[in-house]
Every structure is written in C-alpha cells, then in structure tokens.
N, C-alpha and C positions, 0 to 999 in steps of 0.2 A: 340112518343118515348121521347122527351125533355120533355113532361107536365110529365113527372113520376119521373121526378127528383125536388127535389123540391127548389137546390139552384138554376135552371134554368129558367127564365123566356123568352117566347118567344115575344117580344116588335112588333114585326112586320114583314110583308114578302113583297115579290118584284117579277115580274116576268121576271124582266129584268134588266143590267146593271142600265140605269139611272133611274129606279125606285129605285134601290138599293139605289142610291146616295139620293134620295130626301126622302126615310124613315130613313135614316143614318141620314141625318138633322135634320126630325121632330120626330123620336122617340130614339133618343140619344144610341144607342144601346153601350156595351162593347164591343161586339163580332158580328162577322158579316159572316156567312156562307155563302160562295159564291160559287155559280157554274159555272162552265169554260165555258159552254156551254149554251148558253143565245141568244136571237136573238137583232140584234138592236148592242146596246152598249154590248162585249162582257163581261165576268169574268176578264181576264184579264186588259181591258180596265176600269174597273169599279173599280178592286183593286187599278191601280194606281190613279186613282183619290180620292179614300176613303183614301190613305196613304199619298197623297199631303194637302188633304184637313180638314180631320180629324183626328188630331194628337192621342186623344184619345181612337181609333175605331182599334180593334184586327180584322184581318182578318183571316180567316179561308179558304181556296178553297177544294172544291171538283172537282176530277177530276177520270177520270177511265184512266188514263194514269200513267204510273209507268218511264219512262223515260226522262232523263236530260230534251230533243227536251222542255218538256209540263213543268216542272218543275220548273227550272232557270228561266225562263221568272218571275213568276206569284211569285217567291221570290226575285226575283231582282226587280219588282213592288212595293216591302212591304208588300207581303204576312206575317203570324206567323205562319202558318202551311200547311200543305198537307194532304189530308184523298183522299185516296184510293173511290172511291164509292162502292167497293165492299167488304169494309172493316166497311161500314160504323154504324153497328148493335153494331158492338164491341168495335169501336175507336171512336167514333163522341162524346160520350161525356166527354169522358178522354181528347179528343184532346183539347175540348172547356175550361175545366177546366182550363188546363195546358196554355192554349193563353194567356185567362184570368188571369189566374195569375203574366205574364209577360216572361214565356217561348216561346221556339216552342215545334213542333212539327211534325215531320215529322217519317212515317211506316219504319222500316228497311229495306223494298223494296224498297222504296223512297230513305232510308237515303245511300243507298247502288248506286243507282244509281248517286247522288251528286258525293258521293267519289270518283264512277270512271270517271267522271266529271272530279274532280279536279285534279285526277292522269296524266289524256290524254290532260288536256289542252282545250283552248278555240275552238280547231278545232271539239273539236267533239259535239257544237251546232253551229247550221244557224243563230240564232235568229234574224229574220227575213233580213239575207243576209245584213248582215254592217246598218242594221235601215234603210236603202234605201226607206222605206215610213212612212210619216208622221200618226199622231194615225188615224185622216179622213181619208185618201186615207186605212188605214187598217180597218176602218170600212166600206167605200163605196165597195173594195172588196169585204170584208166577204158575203157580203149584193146581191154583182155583182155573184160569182158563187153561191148561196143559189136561185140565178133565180128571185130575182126583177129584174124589168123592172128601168127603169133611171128615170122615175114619181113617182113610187113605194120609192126607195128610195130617193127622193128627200122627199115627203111625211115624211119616216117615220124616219128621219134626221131633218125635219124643212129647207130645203136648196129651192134652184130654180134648177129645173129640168137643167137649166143652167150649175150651178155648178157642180151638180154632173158629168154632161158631160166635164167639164175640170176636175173633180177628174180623172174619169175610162180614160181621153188622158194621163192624168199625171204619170199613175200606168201602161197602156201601155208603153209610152215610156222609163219609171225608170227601167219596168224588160224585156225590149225587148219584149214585148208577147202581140201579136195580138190576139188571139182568145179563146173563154172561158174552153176547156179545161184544156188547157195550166195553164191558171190563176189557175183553180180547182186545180191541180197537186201543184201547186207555194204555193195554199196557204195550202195544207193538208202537205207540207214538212215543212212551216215554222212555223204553229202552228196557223194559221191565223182562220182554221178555225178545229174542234177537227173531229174524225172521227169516229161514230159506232162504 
C-alpha cells in the first residue's frame, strides 16, 4: 500500500520493539510506524525509547484500541499520531504525511476519546497504577503472563534466569499478586499487555 505512493519510501521493517530501535539507527527513518502490539520489547516500550533517543524520528502507533486506557500512554511516550488499525486502508497515509510534516494526528474517535480524557480528569486512566513498575519489571511481566517460563525470558531479555526471578518477586510483591491470573487481569487493565 505505501510502495503506491511515491513520496513514500519504505527504509525498513522490524518485528519487534528492539528491532525497531536498531533499524531506527541504521536506516535513519522520518517516520516510524509502530505497532502496540509486539512480543519482547513492546510498542509502547519501543516509542519511548525512539522519542528519548532519536530526536528526529516521527512516530506513528497503530493500535485497534480507540480508548484513553491505550492512548495517553503511547502520546505521553512521544508518540505524533494514532491510526486506528481498522482505519488503516484510509488514514495510514494521510496520517504519515501530516507526522511528517511536523503535525499530529489522531482519528476523531481517538481525538474524542482524549477530550473526554481531559474533561473527567486524571482518574479516568490507571496508567499503569502510579508507574508502581519499572519499564523491566513491565516487560518481564508482559513476557510472565504471555507463558514464558523464567529461562525463556531470561533468554529472550539477554538477563540470568536469576534476575529475572528477582524481577517476577519484585512485581509480586509491588502489586500484591501471587498468582498468574491475577497478573493477566493486572496487566490487560493496565495496558501492559493489548488484548484481541
């Protein structure tokens, strides 16, 4: 769909968070289409580090979530836009232009859902319950109810199976919550992890 446009050039892809980051680096992109929904290092995870690290890199997210909960996080990151994935045939390149050129962008479903954001106040997101976990302990969760084993992610993190065993004590005892559905619940409320 992007090769049919022809001020569009596609520089590279990613299939993951830190994939994203290390073709951000070596193929300098303007624009950077990011999906929320990623294994490993998430979307969100992976925006804020592209908005710390590369000052000149527009982010774009895709998401099939139309509510503040998925929203606010991933623009409070340094996200430049929002696209619907179900919107995406219609708006993904309008949205790219307009990032690109130094705007945002966000669907009037989105931009609707902001406002009543803003009208109701901070209570009406969790995000992620007062930051009560550090970006690790949110990716070794993600990682803890998706059903790796504590090898598994140590592995696919670069850590010692060690570690990540003080992560998942750490994220026990920060949310009170012994056992893995619990956590699944914990983290489909707080955006940790997106859901079908």
């Amino acid at each position: 769909m992007l090769s049919l446009n022809q001020d569009i050039q596609v520089v590279g892809e990613a299939a993951d968070g830190r994939e994203a980051i290390d073709r951000a680096r070596s193929c300098a992109p303007n624009v950077v289409v990011m999906d929320m929904a990623m294994p490993g290092m998430d979307g969100l995870q992976a925006t804020k580090r592209l908005a710390r690290d590369f000052a000149g890199v527009r982010v774009l997210v895709l998401s099939q979530h139309d509510n503040e909960r998925y929203i606010l996080p991933v623009l409070q990151a340094g996200a430049s836009g929002y696209v619907l994935k179900r919107s995406v045939g219609a708006e993904l390149v309008t949205a790219i232009r307009a990032v690109h050129a130094g705007d945002s962008w966000l669907p009037p479903r989105v931009a609707q859902a902001v406002l009543q954001y803003c009208r109701q106040g901070p209570t009406a997101l969790a995000d992620d319950e007062a930051g009560l976990l550090t970006e690790r302990e949110r990716e070794v969760l993600k990682l803890v109810v998706e059903g790796y084993t504590s090898q598994e992610i140590a592995d696919l993190l670069h850590l010692s199976k060690r570690t990540v065993m003080c992560h998942r004590a750490n994220i026990a005892s920060k949310l009170g919550i012994h056992n893995r559905m619990e956590l699944l619940r914990y983290a489909m409320r707080t955006g940790v992890i997106e859901v079908a």
